[in-house]
C-alpha positions as CSV (number, residue, x, y, z in Angstrom):
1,X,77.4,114.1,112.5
2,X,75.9,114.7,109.3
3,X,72.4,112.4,109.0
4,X,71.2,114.4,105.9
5,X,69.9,110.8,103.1
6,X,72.7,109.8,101.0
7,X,73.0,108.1,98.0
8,X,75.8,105.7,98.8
9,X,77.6,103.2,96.5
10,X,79.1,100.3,98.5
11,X,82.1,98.5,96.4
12,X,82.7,95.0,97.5
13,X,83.7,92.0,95.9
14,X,81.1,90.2,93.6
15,X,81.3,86.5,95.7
16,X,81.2,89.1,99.0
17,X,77.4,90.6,98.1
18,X,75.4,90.0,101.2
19,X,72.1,88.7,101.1
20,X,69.1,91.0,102.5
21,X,68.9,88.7,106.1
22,X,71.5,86.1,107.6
23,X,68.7,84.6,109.0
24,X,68.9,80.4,108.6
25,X,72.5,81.0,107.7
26,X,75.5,78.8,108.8
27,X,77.7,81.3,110.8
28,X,80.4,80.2,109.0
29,X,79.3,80.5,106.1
30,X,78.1,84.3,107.0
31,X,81.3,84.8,108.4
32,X,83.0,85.5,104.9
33,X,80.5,88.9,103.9
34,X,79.7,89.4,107.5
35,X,81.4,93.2,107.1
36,X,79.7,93.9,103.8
37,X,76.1,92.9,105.3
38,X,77.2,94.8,108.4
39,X,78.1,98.0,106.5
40,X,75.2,97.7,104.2
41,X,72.7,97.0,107.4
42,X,74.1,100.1,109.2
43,X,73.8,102.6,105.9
44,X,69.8,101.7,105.9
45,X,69.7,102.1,109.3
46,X,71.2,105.4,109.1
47,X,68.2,105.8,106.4
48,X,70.8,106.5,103.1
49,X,70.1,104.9,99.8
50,X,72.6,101.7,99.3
51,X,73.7,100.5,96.1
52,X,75.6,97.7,96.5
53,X,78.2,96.8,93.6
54,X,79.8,93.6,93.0
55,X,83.6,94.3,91.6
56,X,86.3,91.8,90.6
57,X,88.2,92.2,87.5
58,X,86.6,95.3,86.1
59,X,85.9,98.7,86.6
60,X,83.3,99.0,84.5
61,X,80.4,97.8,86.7
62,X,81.7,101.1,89.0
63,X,82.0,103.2,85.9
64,X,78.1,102.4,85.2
65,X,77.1,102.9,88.9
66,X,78.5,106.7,88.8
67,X,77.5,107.3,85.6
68,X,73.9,106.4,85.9
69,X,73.2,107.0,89.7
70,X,75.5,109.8,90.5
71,X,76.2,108.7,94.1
72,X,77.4,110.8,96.9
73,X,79.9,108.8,98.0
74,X,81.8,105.4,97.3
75,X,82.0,103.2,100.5
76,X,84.8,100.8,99.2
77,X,85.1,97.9,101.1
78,X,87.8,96.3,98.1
79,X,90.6,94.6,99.0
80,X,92.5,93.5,96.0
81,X,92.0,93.8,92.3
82,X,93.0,91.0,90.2
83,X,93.1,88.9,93.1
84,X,96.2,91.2,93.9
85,X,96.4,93.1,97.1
86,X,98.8,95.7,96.0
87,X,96.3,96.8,93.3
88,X,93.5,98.4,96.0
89,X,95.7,102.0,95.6
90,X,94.8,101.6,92.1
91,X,91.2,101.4,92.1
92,X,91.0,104.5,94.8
93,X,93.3,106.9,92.0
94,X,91.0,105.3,89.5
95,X,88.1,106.8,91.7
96,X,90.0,110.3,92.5
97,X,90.6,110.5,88.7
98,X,86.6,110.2,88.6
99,X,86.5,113.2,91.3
100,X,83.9,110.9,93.1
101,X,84.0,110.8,97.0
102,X,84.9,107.6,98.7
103,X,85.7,106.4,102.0
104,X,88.8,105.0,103.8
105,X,92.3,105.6,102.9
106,X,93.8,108.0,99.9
107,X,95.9,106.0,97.0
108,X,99.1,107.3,98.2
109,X,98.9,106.2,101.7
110,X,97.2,102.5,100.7
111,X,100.3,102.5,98.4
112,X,102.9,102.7,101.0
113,X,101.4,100.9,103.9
114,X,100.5,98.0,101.6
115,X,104.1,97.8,100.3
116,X,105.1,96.3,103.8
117,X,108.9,96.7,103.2
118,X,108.5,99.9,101.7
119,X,105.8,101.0,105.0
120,X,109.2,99.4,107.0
121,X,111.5,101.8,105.4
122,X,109.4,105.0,105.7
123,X,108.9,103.7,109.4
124,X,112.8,103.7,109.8
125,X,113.2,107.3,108.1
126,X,111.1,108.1,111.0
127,X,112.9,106.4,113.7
128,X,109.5,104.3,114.6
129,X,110.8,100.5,115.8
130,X,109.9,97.8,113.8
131,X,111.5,94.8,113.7
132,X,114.9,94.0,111.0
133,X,113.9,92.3,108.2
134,X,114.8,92.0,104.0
135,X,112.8,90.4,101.4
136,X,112.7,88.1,98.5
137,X,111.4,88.9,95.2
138,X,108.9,86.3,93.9
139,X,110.4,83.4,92.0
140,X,114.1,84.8,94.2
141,X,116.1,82.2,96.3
142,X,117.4,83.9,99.5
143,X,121.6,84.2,99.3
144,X,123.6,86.2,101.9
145,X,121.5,87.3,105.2
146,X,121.5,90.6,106.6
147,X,124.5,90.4,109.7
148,X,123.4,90.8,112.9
149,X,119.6,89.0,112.6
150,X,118.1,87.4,115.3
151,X,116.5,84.3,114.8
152,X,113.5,83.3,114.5
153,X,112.4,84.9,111.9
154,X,108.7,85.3,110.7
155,X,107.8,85.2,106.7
156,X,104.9,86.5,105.5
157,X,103.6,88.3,102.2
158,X,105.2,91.2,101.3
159,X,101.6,92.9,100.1
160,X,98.7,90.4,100.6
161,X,96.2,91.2,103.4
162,X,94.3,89.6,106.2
163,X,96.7,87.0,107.5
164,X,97.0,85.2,103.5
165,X,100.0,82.7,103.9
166,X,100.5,83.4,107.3
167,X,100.4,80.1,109.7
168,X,102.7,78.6,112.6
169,X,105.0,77.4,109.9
170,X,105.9,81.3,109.5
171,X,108.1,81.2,112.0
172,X,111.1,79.6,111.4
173,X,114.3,79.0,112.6
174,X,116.9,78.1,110.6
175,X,118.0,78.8,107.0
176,X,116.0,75.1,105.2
177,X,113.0,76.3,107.0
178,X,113.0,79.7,105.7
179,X,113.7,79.0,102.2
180,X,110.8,76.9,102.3
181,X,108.9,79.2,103.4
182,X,109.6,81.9,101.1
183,X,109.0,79.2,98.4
184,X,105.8,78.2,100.1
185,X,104.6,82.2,99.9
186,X,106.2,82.4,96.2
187,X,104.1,79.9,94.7
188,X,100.9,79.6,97.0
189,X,100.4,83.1,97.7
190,X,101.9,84.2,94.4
191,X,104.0,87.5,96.1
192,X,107.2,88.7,97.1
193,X,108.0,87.6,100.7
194,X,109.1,90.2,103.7
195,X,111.2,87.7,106.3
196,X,111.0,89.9,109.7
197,X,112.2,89.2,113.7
198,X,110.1,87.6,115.1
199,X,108.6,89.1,118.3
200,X,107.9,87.1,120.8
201,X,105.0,89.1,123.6
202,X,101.8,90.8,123.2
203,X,99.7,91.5,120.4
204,X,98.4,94.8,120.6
205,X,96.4,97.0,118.0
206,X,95.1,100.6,118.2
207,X,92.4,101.9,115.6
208,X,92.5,105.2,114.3
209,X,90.0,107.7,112.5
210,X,90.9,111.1,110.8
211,X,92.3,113.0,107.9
212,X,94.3,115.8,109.4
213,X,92.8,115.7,112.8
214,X,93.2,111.7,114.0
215,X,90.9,110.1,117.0
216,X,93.0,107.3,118.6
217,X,91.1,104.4,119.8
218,X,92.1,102.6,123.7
219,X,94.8,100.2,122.9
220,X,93.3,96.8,122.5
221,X,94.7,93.3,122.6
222,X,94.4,89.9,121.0
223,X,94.0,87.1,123.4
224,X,93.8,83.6,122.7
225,X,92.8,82.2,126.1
226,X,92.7,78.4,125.4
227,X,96.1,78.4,122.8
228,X,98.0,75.0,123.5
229,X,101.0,75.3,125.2
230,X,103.9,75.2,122.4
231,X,101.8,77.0,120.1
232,X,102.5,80.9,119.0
233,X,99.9,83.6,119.6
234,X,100.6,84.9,116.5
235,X,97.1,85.9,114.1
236,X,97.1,83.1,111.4
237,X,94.9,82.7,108.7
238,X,93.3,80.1,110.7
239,X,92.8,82.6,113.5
240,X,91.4,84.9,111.5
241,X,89.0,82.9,109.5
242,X,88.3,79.3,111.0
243,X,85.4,80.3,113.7
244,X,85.5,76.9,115.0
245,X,88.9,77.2,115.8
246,X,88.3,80.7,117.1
247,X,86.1,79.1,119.7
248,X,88.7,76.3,120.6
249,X,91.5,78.6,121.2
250,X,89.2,81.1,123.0
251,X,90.3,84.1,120.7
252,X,88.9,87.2,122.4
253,X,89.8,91.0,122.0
254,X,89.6,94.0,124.5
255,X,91.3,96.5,125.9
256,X,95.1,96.1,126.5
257,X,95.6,94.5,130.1
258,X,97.4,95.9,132.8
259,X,99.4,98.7,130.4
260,X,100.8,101.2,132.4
261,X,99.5,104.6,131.4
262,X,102.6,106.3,130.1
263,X,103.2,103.1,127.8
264,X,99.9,103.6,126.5
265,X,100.1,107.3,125.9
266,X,103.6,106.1,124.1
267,X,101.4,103.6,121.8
268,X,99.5,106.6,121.2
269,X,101.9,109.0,119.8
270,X,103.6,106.5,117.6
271,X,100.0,105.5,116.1
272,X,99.7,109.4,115.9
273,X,103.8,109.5,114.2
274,X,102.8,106.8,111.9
275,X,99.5,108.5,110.4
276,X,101.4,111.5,109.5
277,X,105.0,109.4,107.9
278,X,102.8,107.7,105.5
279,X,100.4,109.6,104.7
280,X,97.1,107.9,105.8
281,X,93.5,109.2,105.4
282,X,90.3,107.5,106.5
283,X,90.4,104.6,109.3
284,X,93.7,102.5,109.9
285,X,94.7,99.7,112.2
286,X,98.2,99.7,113.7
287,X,99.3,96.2,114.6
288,X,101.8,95.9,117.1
289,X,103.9,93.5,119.7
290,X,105.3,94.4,123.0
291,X,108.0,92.3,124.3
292,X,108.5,91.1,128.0
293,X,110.8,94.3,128.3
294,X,108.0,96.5,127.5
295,X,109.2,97.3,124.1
296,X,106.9,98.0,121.3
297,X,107.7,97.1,118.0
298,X,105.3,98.4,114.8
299,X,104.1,95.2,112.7
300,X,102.2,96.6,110.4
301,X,99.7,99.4,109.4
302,X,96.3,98.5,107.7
303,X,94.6,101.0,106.3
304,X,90.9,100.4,105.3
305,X,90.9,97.1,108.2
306,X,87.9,95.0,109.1
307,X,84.9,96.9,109.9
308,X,82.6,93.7,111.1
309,X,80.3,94.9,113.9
310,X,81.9,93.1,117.0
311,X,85.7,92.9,115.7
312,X,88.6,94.7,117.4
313,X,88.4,97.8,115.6
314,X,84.7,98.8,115.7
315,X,85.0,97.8,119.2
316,X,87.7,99.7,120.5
317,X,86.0,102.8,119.3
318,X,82.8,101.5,121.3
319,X,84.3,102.1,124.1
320,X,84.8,105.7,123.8
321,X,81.3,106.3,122.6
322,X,81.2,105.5,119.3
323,X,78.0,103.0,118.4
324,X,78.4,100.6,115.1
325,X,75.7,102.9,113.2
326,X,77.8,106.0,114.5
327,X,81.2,104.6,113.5
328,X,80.1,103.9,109.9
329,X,78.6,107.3,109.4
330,X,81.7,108.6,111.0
331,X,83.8,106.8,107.9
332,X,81.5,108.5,105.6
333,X,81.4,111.8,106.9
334,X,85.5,111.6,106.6
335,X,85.3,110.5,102.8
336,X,83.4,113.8,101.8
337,X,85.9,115.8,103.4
338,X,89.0,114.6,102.6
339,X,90.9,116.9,100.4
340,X,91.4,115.1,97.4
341,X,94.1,116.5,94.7
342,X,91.5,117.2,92.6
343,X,89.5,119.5,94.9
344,X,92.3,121.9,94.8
């Protein structure tokens, strides 16, 4: 890999700027820019120059960062613009109009893995399973089913990330409880809903890393070793976030369990088959649930996912050789070669 100094603006959101040390820091407090002072730590370790850059509602505090220091590359760690997960595509186009380097996913491929009905449909062009599901528009009551739906089902945003709206209540299991939980997502979360099958099994994820050329990650799962009895393994906000509850539950990640090889060679190839049908650039996450049967249904892709040292994704790549420091320079080295539109 490439070690030559770069000049390297990192975009993150403004509350989201780390501070220099995390030293006397409540964890949980840390918790919330954990991956921005990760990122950061590991570009000065790899001995680039980091300008961090605090975005929110604006582009103009990017505009004055390329204009007046020229970097190398953008390393955006953005998830939303406007407080709206959809926009992220936009801010990437913005930065390919700009012909400025940047790292993780392309605009297209944010566009259509963040549209999680739309990702669905693409995924059924393909003949990749994922479970049945319809949505409702935001502000849209919920009028004849689809035939044939198996309860439960499980609501979630249609286009927010990182679990937002998603707790036990999102499973549901008859028609009251689903329409109010489509209002709940509607007027809390402020989206469109998508109303899936709900799986009941494993949850599994696979990491991978590439333009045209992809490395696949071991398959990894989420294990929640001390979950009350009743209670769905499902990833909830609280899951994701609450690191006190983290500890009660005993959330852990690691590699899959006792997966047969030829079903983890499958997991592979539809991680591979879903790359290619959307359209994906950069580092992605491919969220998954296996069934008692052994089937595998796709959840979701997540392009751009969590990049905290010690989390499932940075981890999984650990295991096939990949240190933190090497991972991150790995994510930049991809931005500078991705063949943008405008390099044509």
């Amino acid at each position: 890999m490439s070690q030559r100094k770069l000049r390297i603006a990192v975009l993150m959101h403004q509350d989201l700027l780390p501070p220099e040390s995390l030293e006397g820091i409540d964890e949980q407090a840390a918790n919330k820019y954990k991956m921005e002072y990760d990122v950061c730590t590991s570009l000065h370790n790899l001995g680039h120059e980091v300008i961090q850059v605090g975005v929110e509602d604006e582009l103009a505090p990017i505009r004055r960062v390329l204009k007046g220091e020229k970097p190398h590359i953008a390393f955006n760690l953005l998830m939303h613009f406007h407080d709206a997960g959809i926009y992220d595509s936009a801010v990437v186009a913005w930065l390919e109009l700009q012909k400025q380097h940047y790292t993780g996913c392309n605009p297209r491929g944010l566009l259509v893995a963040n549209d999680k009905a739309l990702c669905k449909k693409v995924l059924a062009y393909h003949r990749i399973r994922a479970p049945r599901f319809f949505t409702v528009p935001r502000g849209g009551k919920i009028k004849n089913l689809p035939k044939n739906l198996n309860w439960p089902l499980f609501v979630k945003s249609r286009s927010e990330h990182a679990s937002t709206g998603i707790s036990q209540a999102s499973i549901v299991h008859d028609r009251d409880q689903l329409q109010s939980r489509v209002t709940y997502i509607h007027e809390q979360v402020g989206t469109g809903t998508l109303c899936e099958e709900y799986i009941e099994g494993r949850e599994l994820t696979i990491a991978i890393m590439g333009n045209n050329r992809i490395e696949i990650s071991p398959v990894w799962e989420i294990f929640m070793d001390e979950l009350p009895s009743g209670v769905a393994n499902i990833t909830t906000s609280r899951v994701k976030w609450d690191h006190a509850y983290q500890k009660k539950i005993g959330l852990r990640t690691g590699p899959a369990l006792e997966l047969d090889p030829a079903k983890a060679d499958e997991i592979r190839r539809t991680a591979r088959r879903i790359h290619k049908a959307l359209g994906l650039s950069g580092y992605t996450r491919i969220d998954m649930r296996m069934g008692s049967d052994g089937r595998v249904w796709v959840l979701e892709a997540n392009p751009n996912p969590d990049l905290c040292f010690g989390e499932d994704f940075a981890e999984s790549f650990e295991k096939v050789g990949y240190t933190y420091d090497d991972l991150v320079q790995k994510i930049v080295n991809l931005g500078l070669r991705y063949d943008a539109p405008w390099k044509g």
